[in-house]
N, C-alpha and C positions, 0 to 999 in steps of 0.2 A: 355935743354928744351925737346927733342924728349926723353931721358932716362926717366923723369918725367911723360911725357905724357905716354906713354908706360907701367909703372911702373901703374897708373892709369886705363889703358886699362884694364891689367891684373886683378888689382886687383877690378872692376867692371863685369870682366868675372868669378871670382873665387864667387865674389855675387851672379851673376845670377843662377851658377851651383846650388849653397849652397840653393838656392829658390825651384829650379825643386826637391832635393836629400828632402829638408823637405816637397813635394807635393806628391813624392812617398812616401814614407812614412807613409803618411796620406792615402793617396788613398790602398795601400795593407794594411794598418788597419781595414780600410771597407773591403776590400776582406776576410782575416783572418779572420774577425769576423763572415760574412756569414756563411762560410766555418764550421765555428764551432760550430753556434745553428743556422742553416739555417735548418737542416734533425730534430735535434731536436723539435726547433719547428713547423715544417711540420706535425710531431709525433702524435703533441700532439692535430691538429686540422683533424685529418682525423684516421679513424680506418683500415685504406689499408695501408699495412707496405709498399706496393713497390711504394706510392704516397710521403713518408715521405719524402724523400728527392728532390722533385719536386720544393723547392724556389731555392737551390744551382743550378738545373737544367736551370730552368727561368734565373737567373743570366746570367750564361753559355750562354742563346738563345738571352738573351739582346746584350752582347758585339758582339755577331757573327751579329744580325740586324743592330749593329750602326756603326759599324767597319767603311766601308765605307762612311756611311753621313757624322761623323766625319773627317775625313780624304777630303774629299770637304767641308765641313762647314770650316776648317780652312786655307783650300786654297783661300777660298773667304777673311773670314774673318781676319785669322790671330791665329797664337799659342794661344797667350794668352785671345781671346777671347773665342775660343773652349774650354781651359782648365777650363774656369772659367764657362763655361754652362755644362762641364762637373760634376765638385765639384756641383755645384746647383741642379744637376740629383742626387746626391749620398745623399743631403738635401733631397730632395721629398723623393729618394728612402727609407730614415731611418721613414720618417713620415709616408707613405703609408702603409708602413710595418706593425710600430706601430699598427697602425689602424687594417689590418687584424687581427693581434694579437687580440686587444680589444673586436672587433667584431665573434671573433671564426670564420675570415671566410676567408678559403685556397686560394684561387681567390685572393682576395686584398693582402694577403702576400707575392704572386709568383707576382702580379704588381711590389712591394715594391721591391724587388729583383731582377727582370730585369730591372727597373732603375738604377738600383746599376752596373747591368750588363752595361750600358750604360755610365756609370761613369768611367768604366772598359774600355772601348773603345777609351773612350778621354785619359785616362790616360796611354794607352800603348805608346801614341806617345812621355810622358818624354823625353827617353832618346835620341830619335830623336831631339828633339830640345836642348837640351843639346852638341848634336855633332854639331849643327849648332851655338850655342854659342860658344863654345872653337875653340881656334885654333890648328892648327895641332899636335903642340907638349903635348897640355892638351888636345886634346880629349878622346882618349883611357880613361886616369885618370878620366876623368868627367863622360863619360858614365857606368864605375864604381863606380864613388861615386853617383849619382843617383840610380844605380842598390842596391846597401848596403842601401838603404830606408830600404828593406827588411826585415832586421834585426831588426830595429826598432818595423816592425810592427810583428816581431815573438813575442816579447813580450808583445806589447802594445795591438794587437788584441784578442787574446786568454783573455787575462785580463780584456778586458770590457767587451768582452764575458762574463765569468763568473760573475763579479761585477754587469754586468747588469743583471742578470740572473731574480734574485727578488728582483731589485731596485724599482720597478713598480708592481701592479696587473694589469693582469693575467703575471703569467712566462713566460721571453725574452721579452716582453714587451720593458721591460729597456734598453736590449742591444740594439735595433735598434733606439731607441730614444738617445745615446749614436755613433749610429751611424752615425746620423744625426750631432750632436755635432763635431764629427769628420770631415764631410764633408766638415761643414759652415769654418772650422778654415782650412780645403782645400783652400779655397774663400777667406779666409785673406791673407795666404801663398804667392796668384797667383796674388793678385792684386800688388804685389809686383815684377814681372816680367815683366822685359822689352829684348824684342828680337829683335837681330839685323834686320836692313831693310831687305825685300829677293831681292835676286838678281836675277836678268833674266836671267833660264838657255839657252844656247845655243841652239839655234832649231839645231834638227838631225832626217833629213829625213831617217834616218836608222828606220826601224819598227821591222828589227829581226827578230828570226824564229817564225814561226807558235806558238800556243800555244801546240797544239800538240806534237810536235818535241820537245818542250821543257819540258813537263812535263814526255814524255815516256822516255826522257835519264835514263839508268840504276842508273847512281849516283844519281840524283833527286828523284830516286823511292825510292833508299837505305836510303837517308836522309829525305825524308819525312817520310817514314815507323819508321822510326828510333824515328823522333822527337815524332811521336803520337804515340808512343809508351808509352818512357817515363812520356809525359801530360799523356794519357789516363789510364793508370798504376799506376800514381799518381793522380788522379782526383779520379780512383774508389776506392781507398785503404783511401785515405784521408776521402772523403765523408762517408765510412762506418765505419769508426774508433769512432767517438760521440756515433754513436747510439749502436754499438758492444759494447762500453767500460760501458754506461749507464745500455745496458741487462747484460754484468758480473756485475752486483752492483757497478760500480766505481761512483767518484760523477763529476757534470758538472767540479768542480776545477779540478781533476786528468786530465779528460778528455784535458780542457785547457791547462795542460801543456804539455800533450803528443803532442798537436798541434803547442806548443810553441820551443819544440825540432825537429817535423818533417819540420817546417817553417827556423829555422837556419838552417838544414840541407840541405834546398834548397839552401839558398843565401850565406851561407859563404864559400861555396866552391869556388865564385864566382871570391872570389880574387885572387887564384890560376888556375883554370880551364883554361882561354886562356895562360898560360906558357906551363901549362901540354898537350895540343892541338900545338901548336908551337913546342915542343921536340917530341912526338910519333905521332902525327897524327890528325885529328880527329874522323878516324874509329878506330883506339885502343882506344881510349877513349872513344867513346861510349860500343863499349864492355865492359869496364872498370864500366860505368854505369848498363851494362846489369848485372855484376857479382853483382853487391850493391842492384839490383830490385829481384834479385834472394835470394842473404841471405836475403833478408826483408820475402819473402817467408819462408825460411827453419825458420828464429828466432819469429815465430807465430806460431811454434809449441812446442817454450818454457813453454807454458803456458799462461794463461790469466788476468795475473797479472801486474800489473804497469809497470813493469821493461819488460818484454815481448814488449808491446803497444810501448813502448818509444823508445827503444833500435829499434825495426821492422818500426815505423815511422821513426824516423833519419836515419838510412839507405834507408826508400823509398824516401826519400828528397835529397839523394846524387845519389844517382842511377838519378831522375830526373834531376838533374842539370850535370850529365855527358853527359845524351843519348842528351838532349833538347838542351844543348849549342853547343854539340858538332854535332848535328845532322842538328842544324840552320849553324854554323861553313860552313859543308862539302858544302848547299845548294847553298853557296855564290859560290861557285867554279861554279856553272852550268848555268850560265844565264851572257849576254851582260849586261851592264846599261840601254840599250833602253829596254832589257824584264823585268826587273826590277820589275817593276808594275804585270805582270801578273803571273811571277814566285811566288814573293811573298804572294803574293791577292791566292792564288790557295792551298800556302802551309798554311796559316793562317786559309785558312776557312776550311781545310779536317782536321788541329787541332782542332778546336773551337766545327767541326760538333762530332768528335770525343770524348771530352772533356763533351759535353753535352749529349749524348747518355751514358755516361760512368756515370757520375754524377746524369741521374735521373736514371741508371737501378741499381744505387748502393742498393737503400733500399727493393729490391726487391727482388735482388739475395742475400743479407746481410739474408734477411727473410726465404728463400728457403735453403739454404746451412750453414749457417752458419759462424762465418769467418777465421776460419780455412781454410774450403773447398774453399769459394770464393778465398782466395788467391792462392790454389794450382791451380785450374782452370787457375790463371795468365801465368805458367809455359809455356803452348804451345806457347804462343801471345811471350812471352821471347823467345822460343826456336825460333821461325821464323823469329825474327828481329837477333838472334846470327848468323845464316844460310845465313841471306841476309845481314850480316855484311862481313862475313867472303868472302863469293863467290865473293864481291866485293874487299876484299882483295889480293885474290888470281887471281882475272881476271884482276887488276890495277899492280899488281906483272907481270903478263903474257906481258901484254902492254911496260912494262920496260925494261922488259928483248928480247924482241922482238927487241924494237929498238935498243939495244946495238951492235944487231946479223949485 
């Protein structure tokens, strides 16, 4: 009877995972899809090249404003209610959008898209509740197969990007009403999730260090530098890639697919990355990152043709998932469970503020420079994180070897 029940347990924990892993999915569909006629059609409603990319921006300033509400909205309420006001944001977000679009008017499109951003915020917490559905021995696996949504939406988002392109008058129109489609079938997905009761964690009058104290330790500096490195390196390269590929005459389809290759390039590494972090490190592996941000550099000066775009995206998609996981990885080492809360809240938000600065200066510097140039410019921001990779290398080697003595 207990092997039965248990056999049952399990096999309603492997449901619930398979719920959260088809919500990501859905939810970085709508992200992809921004990401991909968000600058575009920015473009096309403003004649200031460095405004173009201002929805993908918005998006960006949503998730960073909601970060927190969400995160007490489900404390109160509960996972599954957050998630499911979250999909609902990313409905509004696709209609609102629409509408700018309709109306020619830039304002309601960057609304349209910091809901989206909002959507974006509920949705980071997946795979947190995914580790609080499994048990020990399938957690690791769950918060993986959650993470592998990703995939899904490398293809699916670029595609109704494109399909929506001129499904609808005026262009992109379509997409964002397509985004909205995507959302609502979020909201089917979620009503389908049920999360175990929460338990009362243990009170601990430990409060922990200062915040101070903890954000100036060397390793924390190393690893947060590190992670917004990557995001921001890959926010501004992604963001100008539509609009760069559209000025070389490529059409929205090409474009799509170059977003379709640099999207797998983020998440399927995903499957391998924490072995590859367990064997060498997690600072060799960010460097390891830093070497795949750097060829993305050098192979944008192949040329500005398909095979160019594609080949230089996919390598900025690996480069990000080495420095960013492996940069999150190193973070975990520097903070108690009581600073928990303020370690993380600290490194989230100098990514996010980072990630948004980067994403709307991309149409900007895209316009001024060119995107040859804009990349080589990346090279210092690369050399300074390899620098404050390495010194941490070398000064965690000194510390080992000291205590041997």
């Amino acid at each position: 009877m207990q092997g039965r029940w248990a056999q049952m347990k399990r096999a309603s924990m492997h449901r619930q995972v398979a719920v959260l892993a088809s919500a990501q999915a859905l939810f970085q569909t709508v992200s992809v899809l921004v990401m991909t006629v968000g600058g575009l059609a920015g473009a096309q409603l403003t004649a200031q090249a460095d405004l173009a990319t201002l929805p993908i921006a918005t998006m960006f300033l949503g998730t960073a404003v909601a970060m927190f509400p969400a995160s007490t909205f489900m404390a109160k309420f509960g996972r599954r209610a957050g998630f499911m006001l979250g999909a609902f944001l990313g409905v509004l977000a696709g209609l609102v959008a629409a509408l700018g679009i309709w109306l020619g008017s830039m304002p309601i499109l960057a609304l349209g898209t910091f809901f989206a951003g909002t959507y974006q915020a509920f949705a980071q917490f997946y795979r947190f509740a995914a580790s609080e559905i499994a048990d020990d021995t399938f957690r690791p696996k769950a918060i993986s197969l959650v993470l592998a949504g990703g995939i899904v939406a490398a293809l699916l988002g670029p595609t109704l990007a494109h399909y929506g392109g001129d499904l609808l008058g005026p262009l992109y129109m379509g997409s964002f009403v397509l985004l909205s489609v995507v959302s609502a079938l979020g909201m089917c997905v979620l009503a389908f999730l049920r999360m175990p009761p929460a338990q009362a964690a243990p009170v601990n009058t430990c409060r922990g260090r200062s915040w101070a104290a903890i954000v100036t330790q060397p390793t924390y500096l190393v690893a947060l530098f590190g992670a917004l490195t990557g995001y921001g390196i890959m926010i501004l390269a992604m963001t100008a890639t539509p609009l760069a590929m559209i000025h070389h005459d490529h059409s929205l389809s090409t474009a799509a697919t170059v977003i379709q290759l640099h999207v797998l390039g983020m998440f399927l590494p995903s499957f391998f990355t924490g072995a590859i972090i367990s064997r060498i490190g997690a600072l060799w592996v960010m460097l390891l990152g830093l070497v795949f941000l750097t060829l993305h550099v050098v192979t944008t000066f192949s040329g500005l043709g398909f095979s160019s775009f594609a080949l230089a995206l996919a390598l900025l998609g690996i480069g990000w998932n080495f420095l960013f996981i492996g940069g999150t990885t190193l973070l975990t080492t520097t903070y108690a469970p009581e600073e928990k809360s303020r370690a993380q809240a600290t490194n989230d938000m100098v990514i996010f503020a980072v990630g948004l600065s980067c994403s709307f200066g991309a149409g900007g510097l895209l316009n001024i420079f060119g995107w040859q140039t804009l990349n080589v410019m990346l090279l210092p921001w690369l050399g300074c994180a390899a620098l404050a990779i390495i010194w941490l290398l070398y000064a965690n080697r000194r510390i080992r070897v000291a205590a041997q003595i």
